[in-house]
Structure formats: structure tokens, C-alpha cells
N, C-alpha and C positions, 0 to 999 in steps of 0.2 A: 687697716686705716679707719680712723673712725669719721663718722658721718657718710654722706653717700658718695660713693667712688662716681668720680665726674670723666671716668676713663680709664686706661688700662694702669696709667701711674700712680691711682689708686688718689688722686688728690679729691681734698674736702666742698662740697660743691657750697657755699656761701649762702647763697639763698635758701637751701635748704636747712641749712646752719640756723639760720632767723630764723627760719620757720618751727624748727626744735624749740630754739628758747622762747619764741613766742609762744607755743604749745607749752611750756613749763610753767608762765605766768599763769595760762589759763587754766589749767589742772592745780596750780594754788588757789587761785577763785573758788574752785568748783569743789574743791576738798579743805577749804578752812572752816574750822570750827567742828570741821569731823574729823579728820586726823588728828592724831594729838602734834602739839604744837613744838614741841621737843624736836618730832620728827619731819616736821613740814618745813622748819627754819631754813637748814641748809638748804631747802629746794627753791626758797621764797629767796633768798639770797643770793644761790645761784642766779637765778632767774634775771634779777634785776642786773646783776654783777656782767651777764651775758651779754645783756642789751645794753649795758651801757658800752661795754669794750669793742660788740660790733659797730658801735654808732658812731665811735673816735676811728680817726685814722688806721686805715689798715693797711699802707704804705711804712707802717715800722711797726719789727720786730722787736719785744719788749724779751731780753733775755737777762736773767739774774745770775751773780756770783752768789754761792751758799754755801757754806761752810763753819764749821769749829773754829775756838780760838788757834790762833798760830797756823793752820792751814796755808798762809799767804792767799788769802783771797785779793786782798789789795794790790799787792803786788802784780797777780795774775791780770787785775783788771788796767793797773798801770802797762802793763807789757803789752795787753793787747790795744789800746787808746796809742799808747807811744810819746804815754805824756806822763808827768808826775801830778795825777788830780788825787789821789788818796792816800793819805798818811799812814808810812808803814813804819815800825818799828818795834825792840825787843818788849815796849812794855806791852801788856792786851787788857782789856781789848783797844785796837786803836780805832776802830769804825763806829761812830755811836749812832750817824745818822746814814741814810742810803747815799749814795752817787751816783750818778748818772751821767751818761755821758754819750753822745748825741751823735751820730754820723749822717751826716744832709742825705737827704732823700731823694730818689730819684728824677721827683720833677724839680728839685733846687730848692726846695723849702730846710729849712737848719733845724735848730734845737724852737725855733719859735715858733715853728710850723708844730710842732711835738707838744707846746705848751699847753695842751687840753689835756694832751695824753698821760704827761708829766704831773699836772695838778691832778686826774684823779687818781693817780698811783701815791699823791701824797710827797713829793719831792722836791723839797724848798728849792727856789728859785737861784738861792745862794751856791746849790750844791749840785747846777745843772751845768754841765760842760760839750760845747762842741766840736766836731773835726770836720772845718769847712772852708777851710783855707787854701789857697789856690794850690799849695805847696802838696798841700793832700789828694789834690784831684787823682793823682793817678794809681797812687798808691793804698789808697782809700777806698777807691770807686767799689771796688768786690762788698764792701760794708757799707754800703749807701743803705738809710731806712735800718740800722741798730741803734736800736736806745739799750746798752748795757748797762747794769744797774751793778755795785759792791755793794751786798746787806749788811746790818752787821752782825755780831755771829749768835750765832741760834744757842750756844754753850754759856753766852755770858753771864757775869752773876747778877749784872743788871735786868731786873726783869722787863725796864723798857726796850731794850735791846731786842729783848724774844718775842714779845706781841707784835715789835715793828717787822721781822722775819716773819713770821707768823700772816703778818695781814696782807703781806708783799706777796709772799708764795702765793697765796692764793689771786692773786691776780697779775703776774708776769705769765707771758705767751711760753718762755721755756727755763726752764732750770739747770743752771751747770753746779753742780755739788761737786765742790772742794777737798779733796782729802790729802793727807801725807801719810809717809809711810809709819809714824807714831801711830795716828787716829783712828785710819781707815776701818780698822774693825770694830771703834767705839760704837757701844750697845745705844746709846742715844740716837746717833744719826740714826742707825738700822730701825731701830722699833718705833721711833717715835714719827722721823722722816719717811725715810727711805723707804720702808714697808708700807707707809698711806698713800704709796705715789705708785703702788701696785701697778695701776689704770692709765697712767700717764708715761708709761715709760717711751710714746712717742715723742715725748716732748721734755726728755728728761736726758743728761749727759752727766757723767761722771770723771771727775780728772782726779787723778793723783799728781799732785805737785811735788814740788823737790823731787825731782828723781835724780836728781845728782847726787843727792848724798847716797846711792842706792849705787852696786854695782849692776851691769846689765842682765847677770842673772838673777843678781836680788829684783830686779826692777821685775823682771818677768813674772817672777816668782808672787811678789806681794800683788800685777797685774790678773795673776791668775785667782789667787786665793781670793780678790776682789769684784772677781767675775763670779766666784761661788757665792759669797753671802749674798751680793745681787741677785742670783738664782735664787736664793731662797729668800730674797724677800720679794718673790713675784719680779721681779726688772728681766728678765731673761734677756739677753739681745742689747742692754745699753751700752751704746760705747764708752769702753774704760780706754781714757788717753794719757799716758806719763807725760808731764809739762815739766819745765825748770823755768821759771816766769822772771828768775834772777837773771838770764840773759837775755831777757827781752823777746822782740817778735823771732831769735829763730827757737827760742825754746817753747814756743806757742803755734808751729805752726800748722799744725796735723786740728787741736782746737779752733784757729782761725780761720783751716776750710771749713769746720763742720756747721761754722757762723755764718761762712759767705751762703755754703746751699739754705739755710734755713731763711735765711736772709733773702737770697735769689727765690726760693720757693715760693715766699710773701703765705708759707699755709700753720708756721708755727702757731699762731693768734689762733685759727680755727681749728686745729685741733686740740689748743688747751681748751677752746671750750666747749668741743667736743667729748673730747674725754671726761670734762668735769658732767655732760650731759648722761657720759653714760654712768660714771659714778654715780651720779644722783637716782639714776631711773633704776641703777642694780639695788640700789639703800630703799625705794619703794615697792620693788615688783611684786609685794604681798600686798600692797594695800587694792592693790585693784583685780580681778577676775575676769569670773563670765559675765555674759551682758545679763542686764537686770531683766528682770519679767515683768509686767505689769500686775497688779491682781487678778485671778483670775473672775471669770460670775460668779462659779461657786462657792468662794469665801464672801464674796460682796454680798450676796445671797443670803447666805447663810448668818451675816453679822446685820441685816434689814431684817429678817427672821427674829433675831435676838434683841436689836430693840423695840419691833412692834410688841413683842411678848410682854419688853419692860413698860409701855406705854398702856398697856392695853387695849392695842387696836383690834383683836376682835371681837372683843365686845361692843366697841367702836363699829364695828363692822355689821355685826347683829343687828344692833340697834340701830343702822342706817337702813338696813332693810324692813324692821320691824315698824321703823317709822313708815317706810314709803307704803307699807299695806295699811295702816291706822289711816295714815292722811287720805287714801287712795279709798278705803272702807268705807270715810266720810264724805269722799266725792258722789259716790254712787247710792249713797241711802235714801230712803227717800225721804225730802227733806220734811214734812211733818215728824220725825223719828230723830233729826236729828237734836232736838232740842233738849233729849233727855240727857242726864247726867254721864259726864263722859267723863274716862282716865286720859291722864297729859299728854304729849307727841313720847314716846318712848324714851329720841335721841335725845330731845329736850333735859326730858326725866335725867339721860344720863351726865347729857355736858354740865349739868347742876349738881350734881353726885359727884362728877370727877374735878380732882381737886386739879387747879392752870398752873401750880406749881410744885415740884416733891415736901413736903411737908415736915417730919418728924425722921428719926432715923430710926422708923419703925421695921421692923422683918422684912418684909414684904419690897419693902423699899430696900433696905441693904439686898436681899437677897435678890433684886432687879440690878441693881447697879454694879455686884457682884457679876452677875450674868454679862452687861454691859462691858464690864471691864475684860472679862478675861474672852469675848467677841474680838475686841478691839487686839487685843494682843493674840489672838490666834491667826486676824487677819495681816499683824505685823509680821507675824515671824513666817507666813507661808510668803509673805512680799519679800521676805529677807531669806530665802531660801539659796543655797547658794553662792549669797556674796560675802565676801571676804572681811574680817574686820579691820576699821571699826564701824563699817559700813551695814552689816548686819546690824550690830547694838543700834546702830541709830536710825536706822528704820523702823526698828520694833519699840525705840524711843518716840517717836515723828509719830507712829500708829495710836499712842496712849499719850501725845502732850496735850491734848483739848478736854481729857477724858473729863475733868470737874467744870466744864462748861456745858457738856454734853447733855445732862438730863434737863436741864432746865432749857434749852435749844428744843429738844424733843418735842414737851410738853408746850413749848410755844408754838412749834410747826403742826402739831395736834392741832392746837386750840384754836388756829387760827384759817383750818381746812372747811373746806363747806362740802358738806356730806349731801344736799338736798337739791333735789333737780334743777337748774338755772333759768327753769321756766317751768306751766305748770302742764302739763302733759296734756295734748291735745284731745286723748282720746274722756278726762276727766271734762274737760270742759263740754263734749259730746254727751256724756250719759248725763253733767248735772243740768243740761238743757233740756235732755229728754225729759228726765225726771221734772223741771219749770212746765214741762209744756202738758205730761201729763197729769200732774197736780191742777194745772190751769182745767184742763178739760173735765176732771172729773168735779172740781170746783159748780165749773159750768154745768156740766150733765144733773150735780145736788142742784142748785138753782133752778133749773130749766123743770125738774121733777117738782121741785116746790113753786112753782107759780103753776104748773098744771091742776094740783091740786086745790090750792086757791082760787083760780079761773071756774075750773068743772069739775062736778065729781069724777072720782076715782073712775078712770075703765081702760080696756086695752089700750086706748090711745098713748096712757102713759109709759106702757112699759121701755119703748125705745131710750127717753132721756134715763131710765132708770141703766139700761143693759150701757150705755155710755159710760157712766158714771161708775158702773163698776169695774167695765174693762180698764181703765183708766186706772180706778183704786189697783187691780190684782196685776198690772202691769208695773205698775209702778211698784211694786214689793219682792215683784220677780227678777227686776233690773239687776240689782246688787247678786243674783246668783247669775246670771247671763257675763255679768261684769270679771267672775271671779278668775276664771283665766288670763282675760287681761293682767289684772292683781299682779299675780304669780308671777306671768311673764314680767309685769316691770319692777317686782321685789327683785329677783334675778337680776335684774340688769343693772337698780340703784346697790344690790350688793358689789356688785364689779365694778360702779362704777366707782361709789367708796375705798374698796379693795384701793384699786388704779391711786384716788387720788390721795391716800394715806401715804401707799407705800413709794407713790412720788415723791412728798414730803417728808419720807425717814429716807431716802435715796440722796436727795439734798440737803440734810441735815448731814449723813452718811460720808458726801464726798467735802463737805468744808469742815468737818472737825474730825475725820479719821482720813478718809482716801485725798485729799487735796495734803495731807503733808507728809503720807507718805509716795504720791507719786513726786511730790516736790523735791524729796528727798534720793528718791530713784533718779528724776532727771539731775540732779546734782552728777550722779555716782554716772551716771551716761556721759554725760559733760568730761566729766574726770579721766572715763577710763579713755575715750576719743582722744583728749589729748594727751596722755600718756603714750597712748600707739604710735603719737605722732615724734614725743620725745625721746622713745626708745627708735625711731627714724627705721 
């Protein structure tokens, strides 16, 4: 049975039912515009087709006559009604539009209670008939909740005729196909029909009508040979019933039980859209796999590797260190020394050398953006490892759609990083005080030695301000080698600290024009394959 056995009778559990075809909607959501659209239709059709038929009435059984010209399909539907609602006779075709025709439903509602169900089957108003007459109460009761429909026939030369069978098939809850003993082997029905309805043979019945002109071996005989070609068109197991519909309900009545169980069951409706579910989900079971990966670090890694290279952040890098020893050099000199002619801050020198956006389609640059490119797509295709297409192509698409937005992104997330300490390091503002204070003393110690001399001659007295004044000068020339370990230690640390805040910046440059579409594109295919599991139930 298909859908989920709600017990040992193997019937179709309803909610569960919604629950498939809502999961079909959302696996269209989640796979349009990557599946091709050829193959997504039917499921996108289904889908909608499903939910609207669970949302009408599911207190009647929508069952169809289907058949070839001459067949007597009309007849069979007049025989089983017990009325004359459809025009039969020697010319054909005589059925150009569908009938229907209406048995009241179990809580008392008629063909007007049906009138939702009717307008979306497409079934003028003109051509809707009921059995709800007191007269029928008891003889009727077993077909309370059938809406039988006469299509017209699927052979005719009109080709309105065959779109209108065509559009009906696929949305009546069960099908009774029509044969006589001319037909029954016509290669039309079988290849065209019969054999697309592999899937559905729950909800699918075969009659051979006239079997009066037939002796009872011939009957058997053409019953049998017609159980074979159903074998092999996949139906194994449908029941083939010989009808004579020319004598009315008793030549119908082995057909007319198999209407009242389908009827009584109320489960024909959810297994035609059950089986049309599983149809649909056997026509995608390629498009979906194993679950997606995420990227791993080491392609993320490796593709922040490849465009720091194209950007040139280590020379970036260099020269944030090279800077922080120049500036750090100039904190600790002493300041008389610093006034002599100096070369520019390094990083300066270089943010003025490098150019804030790619330039020319010079070597250098194709051969970076080259590198760029084929980054981008090695991290698409290890994200695409695995899945099925066309879900592979379009991740390794998704990896490389930003790719001409990407260099000029780079060079603005460079350009606009701050490589220099956010403050000016404590221990500089300590030595350039030293260095104020012993410049101050030694100032003072010259002073204090020249007004000695002016005061009184030269003599021991003086040499104290003299010995001041020099410890001061040789201390103050020794600071900057006392200082150089510092240096060291915070060149080290402004390179990491650079390092960090670059390769933050090609990280998020990294995940909005390469890794944000291809995980976007991953959760799609997540999305997709979840509710697929849910459609195959």
C-alpha cells in the first residue's frame, strides 16, 4: 500500500499524506532554479495538485470511465447511474465533454456539496447529474460519496478530446479503463496509458465490456490474454471484470462492488496521491544523495593563503613590523639625535606604493587573479564532493559567481585594515620620559658646570656638576641598546598582530563572495534532501 500503513489493513494514514505533499512543495522551494526545470515541473504540479485535492472533500470518491472509441464507456456509466445521462450511439465519438454524476454522500450533502470538487476537476455545471432521490435511498446507499465521471475517449481524432482525458487522468482518485473484445490489445492504450500507470495499479481497474458478444470461453480466454499484457505493462494484480453494460445494473455487478469497497474505504483519493507521490520521488531519486559537508579549514585555509599572496599581505606584513621597530627606534633615541634626517615609516612608504585598486591587466595581476580563481573553484569542488548533480555544478558555480567582484573587495578590505598599535605602547612613553628627564639633567649638570666657572676659578669643586652632566649625556645614548629587546619583543607581536588582523579581513572578504554562496547553496541542497526523505514517506 502506499503511504504509511495506519494498521494491519494496510490503509493510507491522511496526515501523513499532507505531510508528503507538503514536503514536495518544500523540496520544490529548495531545488528551483537548480534542478533543471524540465524535471522539476511534474513535481511542482504534483505538489500543488496534491494539496489542493486533500483540501476538497474527501467524503467522495472521484472515479473515472476511460476508454477507446466504441468501448461503450457511456453506456457502462449509464448502467451503473441507472439513468440515461450520456449520449450513446453508432456514430463516435459521442462524448466530447466529461459527466459526472453524483451519489449524495454520507452526511446528506448531494452533487452541491461536490461543487468544489466538481469545479476543480473542470466539469460544467450543465454536465453534473445527481442520485439523491428518496426513491434511491436504499438502493443507492452502497455508492453514497461517488462522483463517476464518462471522459471522452482518449482515441479521438479531436485532439480536444485527448488533452481533456489527459488532464482528468491525472486528477481522478481511481480509474476504470474500458476495453472490448476488438480493442483490448490496442498498442495505444498499453504504451501510452496503461504502461504509465505502472505505479498506480492500486487505484486502477480494467473491464472488458461486451462480453456478450463473446462466448464464455472466448470471454475467459480474451480475460486471460488481458491479464498478460497488464503483466507486462507493470499492472500485475488489476482486476480484469467482463461487463455487458447493455443490460444494465445486472451486467455491472461484480464492477459495482468494487465501487461500493473503494467507496466504503473513503482511501481511493489517498492513494492516488500517494502513488503519484511515489511516482514523482522514483523520477528524482538521482537528484538528491548524501548529506552535504560543510568546507572543510583546510580548503578555507588554503584559499585565505591564495588570496593574501594575490594581495600581497606579506609584505604587508613585513612592513607592519618594520614599521613598529622605525617608530619604536624613534621613541627611544635620544631626542637631541632625533632631528637628523630620517627615511619615512616603512608601512607608510608601502600603503603609498600599493596601488587601492588592480590596475592594468598586467602579469602579475592576471597571474594573481588566475591563482584567485582557480582557489575559488578548488574550494567549490571539494564543497561539491559527493553530491549528486546538478547539485555538484552548482556549487562549484556558487564558489566562482562573485569571483569579478572579488579583487577589488580584497584591496578595499587591505586598504582599509589598521596595521598600528591602537594606542602608543606604554613602555615608549617610559623610555621617551627617561630620555626628557635625562636630557633635562644633563642640560642642568652643562649649566650648573658653567655658572661655576663664572662664579670661581676652575677647581675640584667643580667636577661633581661636570660627572652629572655626563652620566646623563652616556645614559642617555645607552637607553636605545637597553630598549632593543623590548623592540624585538613588540616587532613580534605588531607582526601577529597584523598577521591576525589581515587575514581576519581576507576571512571575511573569503566568506561573502566565496563561502556565504556556497554554504547557501549547501543549505538549499540540505533543505532539499530533508524533504525528499520525507516524500519518499
Amino acid at each position: 500500500m502506499t503511504g504509511r500503513p495506519d494498521g494491519s489493513d494496510g490503509r493510507v494514514d491522511a496526515d501523513h499524506l499532507a505531510r508528503r505533499a507538503a514536503a514536495l512543495n518544500d523540496f520544490v522551494r529548495a531545488a528551483d532554479g537548480v534542478v533543471d526545470a524540465e524535471r522539476l515541473d511534474p513535481a511542482r504540479e504534483l505538489g500543488e495538485r496534491a494539496g489542493q485535492r486533500l483540501a476538497l472533500s474527501r467524503d467522495y470518491t472521484v472515479v473515472a470511465l476511460a476508454g477507446p472509441t466504441g468501448s461503450g464507456k457511456s453506456s457502462l456509466f449509464n448502467a451503473l447511474s441507472g439513468l440515461v445521462l450520456s449520449d450513446t450511439g453508432p456514430l463516435r465519438p459521442t462524448t466530447a465533454q466529461a459527466h459526472a454524476c453524483v451519489w449524495v454522500s454520507r452526511d446528506g450533502s448531494g452533487a452541491g456539496a461536490a461543487g468544489p470538487l466538481l469545479d476543480w476537476l473542470g466539469v460544467p455545471p450543465s454536465l453534473r447529474f445527481s442520485r439523491e432521490s428518496a426513491l434511491d435511498a436504499e438502493d443507492e446507499a452502497a455508492l453514497r460519496g461517488l462522483v463517476l465521471l464518462d471522459l471522452p475517449d482518449f482515441d479521438s481524432l479531436a485532439a480536444a478530446h485527448r488533452l481533456e482525458v489527459d488532464r482528468l487522468l491525472e486528477l481522478v482518485d481511481l480509474v476504470v479503463w474500458v476495453v472490448d473484445p476488438q480493442k483490448y490489445a490496442d498498442q495505444v492504450i498499453h504504451e501510452r496509458y496503461l504502461r504509465t500507470f505502472h505505479r498506480r495499479r492500486e487505484v486502477t481497474l480494467v473491464v472488458l465490456n461486451q462480453a456478450d458478444r463473446l462466448s464464455t470461453v472466448d470471454t475467459e480466454r480474451c480475460v486471460k490474454d488481458l491479464r498478460r499484457l497488464l503483466d507486462a505493462d507493470g499492472l500485475p494484480g488489476v482486476p480484469v471484470l467482463p461487463t455487458v453494460a447493455v443490460n444494465g445494473p445486472p451486467g455491472v455487478v461484480e464492477l459495482r462492488g468494487e465501487l461500493e469497497k473503494a467507496v466504503a474505504g473513503r482511501q481511493a483519493a489517498l492513494r492516488r496521491v500517494g502513488t503519484d507521490l511515489d511516482e514523482v520521488a522514483e523520477g528524482l531519486s538521482t537528484v538528491v544523495g548524501p548529506p552535504a559537508r560543510e568546507p572543510g579549514l583546510d580548503v578555507v585555509s588554503a584559499m585565505i593563503g591564495t588570496l593574501a599572496g594575490a594581495v600581497a599581505v606579506p609584505a604587508l606584513i613585513r612592513a607592519a613590523g618594520a614599521s613598529y621597530r622605525y617608530r619604536a627606534g624613534r621613541a627611544v633615541t635620544w631626542p637631541p639625535l632625533r632631528a637628523r634626517a630620517r627615511r619615512p615609516d616603512p608601512l607608510a612608504r608601502l600603503r603609498v606604493e600599493r596601488p587601492d585598486a588592480p590596475t592594468g591587466p598586467t602579469e602579475q595581476a592576471q597571474a594573481q587573479r588566475s591563482a584567485v580563481r582557480l582557489a575559488a573553484r578548488t574550494l567549490g569542488d571539494r564543497s561539491a564532493e559527493g553530491l549528486p548533480e546538478p547539485w555538484a555544478s552548482s556549487v562549484t558555480a556558487a564558489a566562482r559567481s562573485r569571483l569579478n567582484e572579488l579583487p577589488y573587495a580584497l584591496d578595499e578590505a587591505v586598504g582599509r585594515t589598521d596595521l598600528q598599535p591602537r594606542r602608543t605602547p606604554v613602555w615608549w612613553r617610559l623610555f621617551g620620559g627617561l630620555h626628557w628627564l635625562l636630557l633635562a639633567v644633563a642640560v642642568g649638570g652643562v649649566g650648573w658646570l658653567l655658572t661655576g666657572f663664572l662664579i670661581a676659578r676652575l677647581g675640584t669643586d667643580h667636577v661633581r656638576p661636570a660627572v652629572v652632566a655626563g652620566a646623563a649625556l652616556v645614559a642617555g645614548l645607552l637607553l636605545p641598546v637597553l630598549a632593543k629587546p623590548f623592540v624585538a619583543l613588540g616587532t613580534r607581536r605588531a607582526t601577529r598582530r597584523a598577521t591576525a588582523r589581515l587575514h581576519t579581513a581576507l576571512a571575511e572578504v573569503t566568506g561573502e563572495y566565496v563561502l556565504n554562496p556556497v554554504r547557501d547553496r549547501l543549505g538549499r541542497y540540505s533543505a532539499a534532501r530533508d524533504a525528499f526523505d520525507t516524500v519518499r514517506g
